[in-house]
N, C-alpha and C positions, 0 to 999 in steps of 0.2 A: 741839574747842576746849573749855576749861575754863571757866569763868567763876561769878568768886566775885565776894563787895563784903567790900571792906578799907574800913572807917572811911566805909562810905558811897557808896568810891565803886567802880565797874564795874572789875572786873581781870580782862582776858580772856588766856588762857595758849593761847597757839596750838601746834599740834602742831610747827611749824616752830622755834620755842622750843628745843622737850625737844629733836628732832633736833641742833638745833645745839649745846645740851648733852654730848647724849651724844657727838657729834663731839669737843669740845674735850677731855672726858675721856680720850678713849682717846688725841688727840694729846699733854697737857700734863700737867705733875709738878702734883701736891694746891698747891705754894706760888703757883705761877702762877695756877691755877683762882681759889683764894683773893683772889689781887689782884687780876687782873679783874674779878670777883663783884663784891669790896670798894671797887673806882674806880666803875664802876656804879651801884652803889646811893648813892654819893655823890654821883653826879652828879645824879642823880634825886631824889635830898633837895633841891640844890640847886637843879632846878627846883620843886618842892613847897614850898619855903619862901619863893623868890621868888614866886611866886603867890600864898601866902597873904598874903606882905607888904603883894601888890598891890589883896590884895581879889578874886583872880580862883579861882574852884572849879575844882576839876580834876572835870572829870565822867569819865571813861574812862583806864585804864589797859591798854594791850596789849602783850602782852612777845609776840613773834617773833622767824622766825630772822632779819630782819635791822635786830633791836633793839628798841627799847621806845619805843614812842611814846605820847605821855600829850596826852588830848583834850581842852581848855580848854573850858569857857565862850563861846560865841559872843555877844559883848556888844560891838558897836559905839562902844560909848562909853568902854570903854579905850583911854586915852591909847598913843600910837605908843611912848612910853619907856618904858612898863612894860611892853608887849609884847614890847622888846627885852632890858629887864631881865630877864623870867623866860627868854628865849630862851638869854640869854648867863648866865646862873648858874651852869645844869650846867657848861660848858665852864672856865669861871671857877674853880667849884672845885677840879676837877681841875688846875689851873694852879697854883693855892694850895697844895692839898696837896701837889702834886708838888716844890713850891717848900720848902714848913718841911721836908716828909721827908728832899728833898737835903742841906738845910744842917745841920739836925740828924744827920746821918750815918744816917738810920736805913737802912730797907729798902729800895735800890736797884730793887729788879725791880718793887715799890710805887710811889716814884715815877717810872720810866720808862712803867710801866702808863698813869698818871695822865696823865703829860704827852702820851702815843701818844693819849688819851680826848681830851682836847683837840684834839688838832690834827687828830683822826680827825672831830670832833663841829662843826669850824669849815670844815669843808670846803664850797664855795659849789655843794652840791647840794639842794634843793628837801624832801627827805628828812630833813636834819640841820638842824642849830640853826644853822649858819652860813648856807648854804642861805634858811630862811625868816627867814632877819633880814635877808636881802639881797631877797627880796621884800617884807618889808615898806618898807623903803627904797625899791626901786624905785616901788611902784607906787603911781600916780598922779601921779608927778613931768613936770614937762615933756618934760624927752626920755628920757622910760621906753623908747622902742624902740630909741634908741642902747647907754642902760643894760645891757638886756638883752643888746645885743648884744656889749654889755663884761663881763658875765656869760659868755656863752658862751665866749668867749674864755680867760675864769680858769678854767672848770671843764676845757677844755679844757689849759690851762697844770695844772691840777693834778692830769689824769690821767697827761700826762706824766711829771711829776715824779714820781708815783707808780711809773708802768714805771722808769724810771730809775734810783730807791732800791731797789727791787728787784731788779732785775738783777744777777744774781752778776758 
């Protein structure tokens, strides 16, 4: 593991990272690499600017192979709605850009990129930004074990859906 500080704060660069790098390289053409990179780091700006919005430090930054998770501030007294505000930013702004690129005529493979980041990003796994927005909802609610159990259910419906769009 690498570990720098950018602007402050902890960026740790896991070996799993570079592998899945060099993975995508040898599968994907330089323009694809590029818009994936390029939706990415957008996305990631977009949780970094909601946070600073909110008033919340990003203490950690870890890029791995399966993604980049960035480590907030433990501060109890952030409000539930900025919590979801910076949660749903990233995914937001891949939503946006995917949206002005399409109409704009520009780079299709850019915004299809953008829009896959989204919907890959809202998925109600524990791991992703859909995921812990949906714990945060849950819990503490009066019938959180039902809840959860309506969670299981969609992550369940959204593997599916996943085997199924992929299926030749």
């Amino acid at each position: 593991m690498i570990t720098l500080r950018i602007s402050g704060v902890r960026t740790d660069i896991h070996f799993t990272f570079l592998l899945f790098n060099a993975v995508i390289f040898l599968m994907r053409g330089n323009q694809a690499i590029l818009c994936f990179y390029g939706g990415c780091i957008l996305h990631e700006l977009g949780h970094i600017l909601a946070a600073a919005f909110a008033g919340i430090s990003v203490q950690r930054v870890s890029l791995t192979g399966m993604g980049i998770v960035m480590t907030a501030e433990k501060n109890s007294s952030v409000p539930t709605k900025y919590s979801l505000f910076v949660l749903l930013s990233g995914p937001a702004v891949n939503l946006i850009c995917a949206g002005i690129i399409f109409l704009s005529g520009g780079n299709f493979s850019f915004a299809a990129i953008n829009l896959a980041l989204c919907v890959y990003n809202l998925l109600p796994f524990s791991s992703l930004d859909g995921g812990a927005a949906l714990e945060i909802l849950v819990s503490g609610r009066t019938h959180e074990y039902a809840l959860r159990r309506g969670i299981a259910v969609l992550k369940f419906a959204a593997v599916g859906a996943i085997i199924a769009f992929l299926r030749p």
